[in-house]
C-alpha positions as CSV (number, residue, x, y, z in Angstrom):
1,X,217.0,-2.3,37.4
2,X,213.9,-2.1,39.8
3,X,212.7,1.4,40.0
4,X,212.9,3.2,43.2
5,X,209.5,4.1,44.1
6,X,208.4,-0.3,43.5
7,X,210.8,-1.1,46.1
8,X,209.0,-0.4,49.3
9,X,205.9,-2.3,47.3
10,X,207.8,-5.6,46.8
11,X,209.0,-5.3,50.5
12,X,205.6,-4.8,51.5
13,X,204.9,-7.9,49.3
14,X,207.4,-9.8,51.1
15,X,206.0,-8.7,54.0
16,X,202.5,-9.8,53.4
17,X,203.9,-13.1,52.6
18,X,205.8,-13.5,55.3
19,X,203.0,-12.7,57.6
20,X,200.9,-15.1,56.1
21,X,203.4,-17.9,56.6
22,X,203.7,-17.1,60.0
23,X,199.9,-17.4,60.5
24,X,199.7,-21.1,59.0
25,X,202.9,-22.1,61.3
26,X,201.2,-19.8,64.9
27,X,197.5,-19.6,63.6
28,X,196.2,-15.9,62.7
29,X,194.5,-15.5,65.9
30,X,196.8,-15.2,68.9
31,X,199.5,-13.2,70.3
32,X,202.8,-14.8,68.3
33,X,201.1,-13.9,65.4
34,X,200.4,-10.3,66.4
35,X,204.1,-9.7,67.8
36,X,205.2,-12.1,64.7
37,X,203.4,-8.9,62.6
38,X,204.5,-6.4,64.6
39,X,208.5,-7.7,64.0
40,X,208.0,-7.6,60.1
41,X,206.7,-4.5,60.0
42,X,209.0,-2.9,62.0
43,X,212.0,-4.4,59.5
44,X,209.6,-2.9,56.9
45,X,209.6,0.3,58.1
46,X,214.0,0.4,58.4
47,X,213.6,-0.7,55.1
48,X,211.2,2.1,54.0
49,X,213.4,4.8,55.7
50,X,217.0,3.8,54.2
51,X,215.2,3.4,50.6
52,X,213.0,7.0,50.8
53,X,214.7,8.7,53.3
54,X,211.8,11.5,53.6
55,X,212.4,14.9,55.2
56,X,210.8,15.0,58.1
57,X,210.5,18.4,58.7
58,X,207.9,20.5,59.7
59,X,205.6,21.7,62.5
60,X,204.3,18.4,63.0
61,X,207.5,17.5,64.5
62,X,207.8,20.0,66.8
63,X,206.9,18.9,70.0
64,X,204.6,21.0,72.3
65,X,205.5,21.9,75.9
66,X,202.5,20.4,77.1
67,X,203.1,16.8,75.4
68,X,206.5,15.8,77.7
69,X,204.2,16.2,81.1
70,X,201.7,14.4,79.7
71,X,204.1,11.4,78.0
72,X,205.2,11.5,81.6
73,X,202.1,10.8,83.1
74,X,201.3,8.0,80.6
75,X,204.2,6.3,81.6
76,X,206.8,7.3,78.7
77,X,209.3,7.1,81.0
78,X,208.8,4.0,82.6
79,X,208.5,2.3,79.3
80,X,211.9,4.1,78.3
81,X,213.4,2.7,81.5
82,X,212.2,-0.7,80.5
83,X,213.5,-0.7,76.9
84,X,217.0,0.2,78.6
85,X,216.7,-2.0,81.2
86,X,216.0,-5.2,78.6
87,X,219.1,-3.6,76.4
88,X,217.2,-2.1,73.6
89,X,218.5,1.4,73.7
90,X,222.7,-0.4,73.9
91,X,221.2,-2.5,71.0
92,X,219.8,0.9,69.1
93,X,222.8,3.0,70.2
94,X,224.9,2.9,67.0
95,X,221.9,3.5,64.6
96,X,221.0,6.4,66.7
97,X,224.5,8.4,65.3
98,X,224.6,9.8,69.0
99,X,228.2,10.0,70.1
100,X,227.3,12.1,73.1
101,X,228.9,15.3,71.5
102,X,227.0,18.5,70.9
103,X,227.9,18.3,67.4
104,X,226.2,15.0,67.0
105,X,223.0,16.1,68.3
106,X,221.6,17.2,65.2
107,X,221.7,13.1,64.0
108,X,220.1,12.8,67.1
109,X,216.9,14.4,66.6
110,X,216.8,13.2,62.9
111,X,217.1,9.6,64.8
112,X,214.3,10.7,66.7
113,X,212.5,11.7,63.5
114,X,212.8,8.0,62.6
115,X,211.6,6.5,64.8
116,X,208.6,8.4,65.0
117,X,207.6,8.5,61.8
118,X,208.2,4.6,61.0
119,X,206.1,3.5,64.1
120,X,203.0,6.1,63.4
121,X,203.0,4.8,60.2
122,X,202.9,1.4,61.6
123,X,200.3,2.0,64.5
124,X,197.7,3.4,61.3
125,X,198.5,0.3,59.1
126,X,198.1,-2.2,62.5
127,X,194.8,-0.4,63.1
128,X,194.1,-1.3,59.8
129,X,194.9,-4.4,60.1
130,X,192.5,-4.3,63.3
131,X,189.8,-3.3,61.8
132,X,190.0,-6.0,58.7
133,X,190.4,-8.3,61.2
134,X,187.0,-7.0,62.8
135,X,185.4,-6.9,59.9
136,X,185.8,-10.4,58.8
137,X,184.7,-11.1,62.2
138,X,188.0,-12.3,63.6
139,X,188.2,-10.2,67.0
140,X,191.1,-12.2,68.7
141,X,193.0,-11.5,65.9
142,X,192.1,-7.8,65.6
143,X,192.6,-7.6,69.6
144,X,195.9,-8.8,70.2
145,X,196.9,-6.4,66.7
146,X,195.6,-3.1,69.0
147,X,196.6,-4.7,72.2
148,X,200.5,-5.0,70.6
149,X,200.3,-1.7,69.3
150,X,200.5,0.0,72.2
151,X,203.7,-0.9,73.6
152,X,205.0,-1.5,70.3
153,X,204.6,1.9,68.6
154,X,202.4,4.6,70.7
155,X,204.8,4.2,73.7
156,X,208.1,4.4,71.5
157,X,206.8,7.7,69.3
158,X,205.9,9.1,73.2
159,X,209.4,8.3,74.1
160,X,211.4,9.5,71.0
161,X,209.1,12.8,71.2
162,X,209.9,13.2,74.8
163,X,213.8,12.9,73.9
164,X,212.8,15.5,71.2
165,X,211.7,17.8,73.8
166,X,214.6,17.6,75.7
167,X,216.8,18.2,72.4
168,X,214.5,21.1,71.4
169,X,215.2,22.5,75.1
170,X,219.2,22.9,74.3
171,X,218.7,24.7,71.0
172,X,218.7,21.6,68.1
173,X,215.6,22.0,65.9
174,X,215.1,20.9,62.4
């Protein structure tokens, strides 16, 4: 039996490998391999969460009143308009554990928790990615690892933290 806490290690392994294969088949310096990354982290990251399943609590997770305006501003909201308009959020739905019932609010904002918390984690690990990239002099490659970033994890953690907002407006906090 394979302890608990070397699980998320091996996936990372598998990871790692997988990302490596991916470079010899697209090359390690263009923008297939940077979403290609992007992809296997994210299944990572589900991974991580249903093995750990941390708390996720505290103030850190309380989202300010000036953040929503802000998101806003930055274009959280188109972005969120986007991912519906592509069918990500119909895809996302039944993970979510939002039947559109008060009572199912609470799963809600743990959902929004998530999501959060997985694609911080993997906006820090593709910036270091970036910066290994830059330091073994391989720009492109540490470009297009920032450059997919962005859309990839700042704008969904300003989106789920806007919906947090909104949830922490009717009343559900952690």
């Amino acid at each position: 039996m394979i302890p608990l806490w070397t699980k998320p290690g091996l996936a990372a392994l598998l990871v790692t490998l997988a990302a490596w294969g991916l470079g010899h088949v697209t090359g390690f310096h263009g923008l297939s391999f940077a979403l290609g990354v992007q992809v296997l982290l994210m299944w990572w990251a589900l991974y991580l969460l249903a093995v750990t399943k941390p708390a996720l609590r505290g103030g850190f997770f309380t989202v300010e009143s000036w953040e929503a305006p802000l998101y806003r501003r930055l274009g959280a909201s188109a972005f969120d308009t986007l991912l519906r308009l592509v069918g990500w959020e119909r895809l996302r739905r039944g993970a979510r554990g939002f039947s559109g019932t008060r009572a199912s609010l609470a799963r809600l904002d743990r959902a929004t928790r998530e999501a959060e918390y997985s694609h911080l984690l993997l906006a820090l690990i593709c910036l270091g990615l970036a910066v290994g990239a830059f330091l073994l002099r391989a720009a492109d490659a540490g470009g297009w690892l920032l450059l997919t970033a962005v859309p990839v994890h700042l704008y969904p953690v300003m989106v789920q933290r806007s919906l947090r907002w909104r949830l922490q407006q009717l009343g559900v906090r952690d």
